[in-house]
C-alpha positions in Angstrom: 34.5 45.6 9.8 34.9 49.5 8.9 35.2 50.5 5.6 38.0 52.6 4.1 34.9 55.2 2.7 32.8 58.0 4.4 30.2 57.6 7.1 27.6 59.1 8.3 25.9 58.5 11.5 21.9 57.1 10.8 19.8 59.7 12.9 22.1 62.6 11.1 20.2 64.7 8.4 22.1 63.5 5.2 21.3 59.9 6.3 17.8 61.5 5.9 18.3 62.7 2.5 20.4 59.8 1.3 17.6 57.9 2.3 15.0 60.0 0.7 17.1 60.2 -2.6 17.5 56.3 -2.6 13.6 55.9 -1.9 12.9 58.0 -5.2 15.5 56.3 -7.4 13.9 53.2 -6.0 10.5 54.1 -6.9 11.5 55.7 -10.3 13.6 52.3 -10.9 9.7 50.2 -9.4 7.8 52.5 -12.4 10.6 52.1 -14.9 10.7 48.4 -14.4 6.6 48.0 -14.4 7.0 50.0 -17.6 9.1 47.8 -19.4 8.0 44.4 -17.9 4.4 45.8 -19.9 6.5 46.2 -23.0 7.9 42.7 -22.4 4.4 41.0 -22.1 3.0 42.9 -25.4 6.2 41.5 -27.5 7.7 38.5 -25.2 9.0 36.8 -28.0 11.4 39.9 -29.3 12.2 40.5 -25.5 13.6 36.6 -25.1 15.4 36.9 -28.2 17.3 40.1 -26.7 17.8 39.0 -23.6 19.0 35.2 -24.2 21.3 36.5 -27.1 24.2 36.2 -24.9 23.6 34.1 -22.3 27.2 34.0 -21.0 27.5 37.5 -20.7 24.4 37.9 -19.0 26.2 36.2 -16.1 29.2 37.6 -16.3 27.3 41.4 -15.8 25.4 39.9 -13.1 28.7 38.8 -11.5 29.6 42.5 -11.4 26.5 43.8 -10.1 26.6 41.2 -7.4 30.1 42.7 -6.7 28.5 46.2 -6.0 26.0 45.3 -3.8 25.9 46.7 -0.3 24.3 45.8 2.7 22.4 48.5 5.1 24.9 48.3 7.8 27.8 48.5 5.2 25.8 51.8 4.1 25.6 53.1 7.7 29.3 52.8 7.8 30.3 54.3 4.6 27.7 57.2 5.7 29.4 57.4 9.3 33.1 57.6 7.7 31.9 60.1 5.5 30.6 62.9 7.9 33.9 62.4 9.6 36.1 63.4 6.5 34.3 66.3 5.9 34.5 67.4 9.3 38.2 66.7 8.8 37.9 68.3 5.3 36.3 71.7 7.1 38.5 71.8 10.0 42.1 74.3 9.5 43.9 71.6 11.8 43.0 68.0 9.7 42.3 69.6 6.2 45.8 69.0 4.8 45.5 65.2 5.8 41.6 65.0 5.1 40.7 62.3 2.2 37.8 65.0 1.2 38.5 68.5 0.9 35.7 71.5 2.0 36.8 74.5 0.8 34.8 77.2 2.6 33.2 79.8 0.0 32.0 83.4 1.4 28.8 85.0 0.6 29.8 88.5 0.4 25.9 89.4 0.3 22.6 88.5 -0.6 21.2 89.4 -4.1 18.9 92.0 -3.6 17.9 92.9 -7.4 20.2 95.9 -7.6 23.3 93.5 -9.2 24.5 95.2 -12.4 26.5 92.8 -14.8 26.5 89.9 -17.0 27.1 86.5 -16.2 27.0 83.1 -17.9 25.7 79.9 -17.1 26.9 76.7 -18.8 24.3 73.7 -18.7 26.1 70.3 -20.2 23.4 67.5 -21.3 23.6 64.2 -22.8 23.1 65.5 -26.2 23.1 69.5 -26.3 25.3 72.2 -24.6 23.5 74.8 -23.4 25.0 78.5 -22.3 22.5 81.2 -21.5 23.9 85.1 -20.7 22.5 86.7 -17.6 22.4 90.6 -17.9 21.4 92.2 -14.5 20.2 95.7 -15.3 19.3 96.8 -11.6 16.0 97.5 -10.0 15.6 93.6 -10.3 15.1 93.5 -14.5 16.9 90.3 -16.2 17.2 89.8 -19.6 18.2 86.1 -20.9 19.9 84.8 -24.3 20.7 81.4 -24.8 21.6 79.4 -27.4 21.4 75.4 -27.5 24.2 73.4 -29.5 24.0 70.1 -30.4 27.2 67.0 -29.5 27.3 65.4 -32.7 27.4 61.9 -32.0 31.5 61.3 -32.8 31.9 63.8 -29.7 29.7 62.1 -27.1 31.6 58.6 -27.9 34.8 60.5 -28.2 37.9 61.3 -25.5 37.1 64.3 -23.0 39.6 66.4 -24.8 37.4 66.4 -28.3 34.4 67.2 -25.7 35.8 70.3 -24.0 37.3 72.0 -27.9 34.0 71.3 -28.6 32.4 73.1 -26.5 35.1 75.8 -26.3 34.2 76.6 -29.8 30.8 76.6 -29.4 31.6 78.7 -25.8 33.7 81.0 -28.0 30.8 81.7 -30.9 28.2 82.5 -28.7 30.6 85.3 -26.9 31.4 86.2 -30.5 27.6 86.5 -31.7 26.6 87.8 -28.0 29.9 90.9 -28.7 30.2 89.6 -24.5 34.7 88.2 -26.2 36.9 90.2 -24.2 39.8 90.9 -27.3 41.5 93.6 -25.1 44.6 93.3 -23.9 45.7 94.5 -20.1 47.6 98.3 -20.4 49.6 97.3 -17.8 51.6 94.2 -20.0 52.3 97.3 -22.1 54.3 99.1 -19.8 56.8 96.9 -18.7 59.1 97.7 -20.9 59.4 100.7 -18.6 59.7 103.1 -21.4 57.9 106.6 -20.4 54.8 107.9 -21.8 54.3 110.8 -22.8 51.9 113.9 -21.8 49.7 113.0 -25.0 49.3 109.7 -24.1 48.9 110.3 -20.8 45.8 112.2 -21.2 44.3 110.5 -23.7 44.4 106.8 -21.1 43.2 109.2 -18.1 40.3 110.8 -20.0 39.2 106.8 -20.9 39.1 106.4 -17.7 37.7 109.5 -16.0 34.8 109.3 -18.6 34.0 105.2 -16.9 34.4 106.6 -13.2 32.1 109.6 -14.2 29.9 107.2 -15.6 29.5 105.2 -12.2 29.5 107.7 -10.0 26.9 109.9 -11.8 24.8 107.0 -12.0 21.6 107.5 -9.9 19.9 106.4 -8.0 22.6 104.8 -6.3 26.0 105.7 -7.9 28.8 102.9 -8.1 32.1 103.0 -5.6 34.6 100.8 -8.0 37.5 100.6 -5.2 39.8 99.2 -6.9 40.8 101.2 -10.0 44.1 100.6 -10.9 46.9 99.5 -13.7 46.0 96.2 -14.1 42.5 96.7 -14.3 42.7 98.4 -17.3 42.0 97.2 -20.7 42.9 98.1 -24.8 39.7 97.7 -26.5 40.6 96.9 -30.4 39.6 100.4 -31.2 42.3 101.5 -28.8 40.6 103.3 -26.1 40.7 102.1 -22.9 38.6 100.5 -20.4 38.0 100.3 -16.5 37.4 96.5 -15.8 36.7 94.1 -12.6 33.9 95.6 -11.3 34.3 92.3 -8.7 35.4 95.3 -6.3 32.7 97.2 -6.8 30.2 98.3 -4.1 26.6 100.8 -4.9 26.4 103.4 -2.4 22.6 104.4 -0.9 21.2 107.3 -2.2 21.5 110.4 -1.2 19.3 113.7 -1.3 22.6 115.9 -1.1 25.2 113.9 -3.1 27.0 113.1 -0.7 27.0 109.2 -0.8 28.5 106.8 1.9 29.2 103.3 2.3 28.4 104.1 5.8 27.7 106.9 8.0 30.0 108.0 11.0 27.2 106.9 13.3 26.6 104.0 11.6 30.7 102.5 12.4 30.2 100.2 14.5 33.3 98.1 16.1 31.7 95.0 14.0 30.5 97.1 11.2 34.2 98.1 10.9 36.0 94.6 11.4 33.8 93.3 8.4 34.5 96.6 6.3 38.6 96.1 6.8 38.3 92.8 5.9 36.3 93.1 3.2 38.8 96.0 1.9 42.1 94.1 2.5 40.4 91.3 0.3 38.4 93.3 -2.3 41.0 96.3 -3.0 44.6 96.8 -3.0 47.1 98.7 -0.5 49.0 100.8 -3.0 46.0 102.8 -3.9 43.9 103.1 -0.9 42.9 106.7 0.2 43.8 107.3 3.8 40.2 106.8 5.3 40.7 103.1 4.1 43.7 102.5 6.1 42.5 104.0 9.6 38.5 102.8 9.9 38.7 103.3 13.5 38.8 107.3 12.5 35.3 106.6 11.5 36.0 109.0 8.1 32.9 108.1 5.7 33.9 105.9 2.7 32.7 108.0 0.0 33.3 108.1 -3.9 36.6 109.8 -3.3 37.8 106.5 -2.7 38.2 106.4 -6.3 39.5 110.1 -7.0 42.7 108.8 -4.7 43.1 105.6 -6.6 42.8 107.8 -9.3 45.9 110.0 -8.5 47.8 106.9 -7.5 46.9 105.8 -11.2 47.8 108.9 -13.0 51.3 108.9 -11.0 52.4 105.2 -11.9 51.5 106.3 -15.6 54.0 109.5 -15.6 56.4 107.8 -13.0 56.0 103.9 -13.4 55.9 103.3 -9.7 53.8 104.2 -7.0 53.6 107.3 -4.9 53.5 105.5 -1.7 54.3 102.2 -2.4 52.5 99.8 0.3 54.0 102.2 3.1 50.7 102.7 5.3 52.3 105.8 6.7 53.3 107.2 4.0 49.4 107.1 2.8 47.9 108.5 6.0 50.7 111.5 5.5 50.0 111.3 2.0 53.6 112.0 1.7 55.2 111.5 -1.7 57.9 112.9 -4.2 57.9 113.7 -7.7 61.0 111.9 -9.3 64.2 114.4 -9.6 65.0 112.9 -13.0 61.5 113.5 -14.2 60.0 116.4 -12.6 60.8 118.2 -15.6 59.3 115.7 -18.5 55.7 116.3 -17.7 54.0 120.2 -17.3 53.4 121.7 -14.1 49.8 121.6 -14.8 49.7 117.4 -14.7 52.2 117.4 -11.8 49.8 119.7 -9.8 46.6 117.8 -11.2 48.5 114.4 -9.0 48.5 116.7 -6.1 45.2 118.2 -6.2 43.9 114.2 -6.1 46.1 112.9 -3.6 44.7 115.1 -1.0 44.6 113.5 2.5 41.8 115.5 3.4 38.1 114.6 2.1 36.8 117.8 1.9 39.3 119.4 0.0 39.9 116.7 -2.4 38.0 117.0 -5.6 34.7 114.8 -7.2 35.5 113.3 -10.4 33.6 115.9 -12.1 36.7 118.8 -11.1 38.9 116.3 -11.9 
C-alpha cells in the first residue's frame, strides 16, 4: 500500500544519491560499530555494566527503533511520492496544493571575481557559532574575518528562543567590532511628516550623494551604474551625513577607452538581449525614476551612467517638492514632461529649479555627467 510521503522512482538520479548517501552512513555506522565493539572487548566488564543497567529500557528503545524501520520497497515508495510533490511543488498550476513547496531562485549571473561588497556567512555547530565576513574587493581579491563563539552549555540544553538571543548577541558584537552595524536610519522615514526642506538642506543631502555617485562612476576600470538611486535608499549615518545604499541594483559597466561606458552597445540589442534587460530593469529598479532609454529598449538608446544623473533629478525634485516629477506615468517620462508646483516655485532659487531641469533632460547627449552636475 502507498504511503502518505514522497517518492521517487528507483532508476531516477536522487534514488542514486539517496542510495550513495545511505551506503556511506552505512559504512561510517560498519567503522563506528567495529570501533566500539574493540573498546567493548578491551573493558567488557565496564561495557555490561552500562549496557545491562537498565534492562527494561533497553527494550522499550528497541521497541521504537523497531517502529522506524523501513523496508526497501516501502523506501522506493516514499522516494516515488516524493519526486511527485516536488514536481507538484515546482509547477505554477499544483504549487498552492503541493505538500512540498520549490520556490524557484534566479541566478542573475555568475561570479566572475569583479563582485564588490561584503557579505556574511553564519556556520551554526554543535558547540561554537561561527560568522566569518566576506569582503569582495574586485579583480577577484577576498579578504576574510571570522570570529568563533562558544554555546555555553545552559544554551545548547536550553529552548530555541535562548539559542537565537544568543547568537543575536554574539551576531550583533561581531558587526560592532567588524564597524559592518548599520545605526543609520532611512531619510525617507524623515520626511513624512511632509514638512519642506529647505535650500540649505537641500544641498547639503544632494552633495552626500553626488560625492557616492561620483565615487562609482569615476571608479576605473569599470565604473559602477547604481540604477536605483532614490529616497528610500538613502541613509543618516550617526555623524549625519548621508549615504547611498542597496547597491543590490547595481550593475559594472565594461571599460571604455573614451568614457563613454554602456551596459550594451546599440549593435549589441538584440531582441533577447533586450527581453532579459526589461525584465531585469522592471525587477531591479523602480518606474518613478527611470530615464526615458529605460522605458523604450526597443529604441536601442545605450544604457549609460546617465541612468543615474536622471534618477538623480527625480531625487532632487521629491526633496524640494515631496512628490515625483512624473509619477509612474510612462509618457510623461518619455516626454520628460513635468511642472514645478505653483505654490512652491517661489521657495527654492532659480538656480536649483534650473539645476532639476538641466538633469531631467530626455536627450542623452545633452544631459550632463555627474561631474557638471
Amino acid at each position: 500500500m502507498p504511503l502518505n510521503f514522497a517518492q521517487i522512482l528507483q532508476d531516477d538520479l536522487i534514488t542514486s544519491m539517496i542510495r550513495k548517501t545511505a551506503y556511506g552512513l552505512a559504512t561510517t555506522c560498519v567503522l563506528g560499530a567495529a570501533a566500539y565493539a574493540g573498546y567493548c572487548v578491551a573493558a567488557p566488564e565496564k561495557y555490561q555494566v552500562r549496557h545491562y543497567r537498565h534492562p527494561e529500557l533497553n527494550d522499550q528503545i528497541e521497541k521504537v527503533l523497531d517502529s522506524l524501520k523501513i523496508s526497501d520497497e516501502q523506501l522506493a515508495q516514499i522516494m516515488h511520492l516524493l519526486e511527485e510533490e516536488m514536481n507538484n511543488g515546482l509547477s505554477p498550476l499544483t504549487h498552492d496544493q503541493a505538500i512540498v513547496k520549490m520556490f524557484p531562485t534566479y541566478v542573475r549571473n555568475i561570479p566572475n571575481g569583479t563582485e564588490i561588497g561584503q557579505v556574511l556567512a553564519l556556520d551554526l555547530g554543535g558547540t561554537n557559532f561561527r560568522v566569518l565576513l566576506i569582503d569582495l574587493r574586485g579583480n577577484s581579491r577576498i579578504e576574510l574575518t571570522s570570529k568563533i563563539f562558544l554555546i555555553p552549555q545552559s544554551v545548547m540544553i536550553g529552548d530555541g528562543k535562548r539559542l537565537f538571543r544568543h547568537l543575536v548577541e554574539c551576531l550583533h558584537e561581531f558587526m560592532q567590532k567588524e564597524r559592518i552595524l548599520n545605526t543609520g536610519t532611512r531619510l525617507n522615514e524623515q520626511r513624512t511628516n511632509g514638512i519642506p526642506l529647505n535650500e540649505r538642506q537641500i544641498l547639503r543631502i544632494f552633495a552626500d550623494i553626488c560625492n557616492a555617485v561620483s565615487a562609482c562612476h569615476y571608479r576605473r576600470p569599470q565604473p559602477i551604474l547604481h540604477r536605483d538611486i532614490k529616497l528610500e535608499n538613502i541613509l543618516i549615518d550617526s555623524h549625519q551625513s548621508f549615504v547611498l545604499c542597496d547597491f543590490g541594483s547595481a550593475v559594472m559597466l565594461p571599460p571604455s577607452t573614451t568614457n563613454n561606458h554602456q551596459q550594451y552597445q546599440s549593435n549589441q540589442l538584440t531582441t533577447t538581449i533586450i527581453q532579459q534587460l526589461e525584465e531585469e530593469i522592471q525587477r531591479y529598479t523602480t518606474l518613478s525614476y527611470r530615464a526615458p532609454e529605460m522605458i523604450d529598449l526597443y529604441s536601442r538608446l545605450p544604457i549609460t551612467l546617465k541612468v543615474d544623473i536622471w534618477a538623480m533629478g527625480c531625487l532632487l525634485y521629491k526633496l524640494m517638492f515631496n512628490t515625483m516629477p512624473f509619477g509612474d506615468s510612462i509618457l510623461a517620462i518619455q516626454n520628460g514632461t513635468f511642472v514645478i508646483p505653483d505654490d512652491m516655485s517661489q521657495v527654492y532659487s532659480r538656480d536649483l529649479n534650473k539645476l532639476v531641469r538641466f538633469m531631467l533632460e530626455i536627450d542623452i547627449n545633452k544631459r550632463p555627467d555627474i561631474w557638471q552636475v
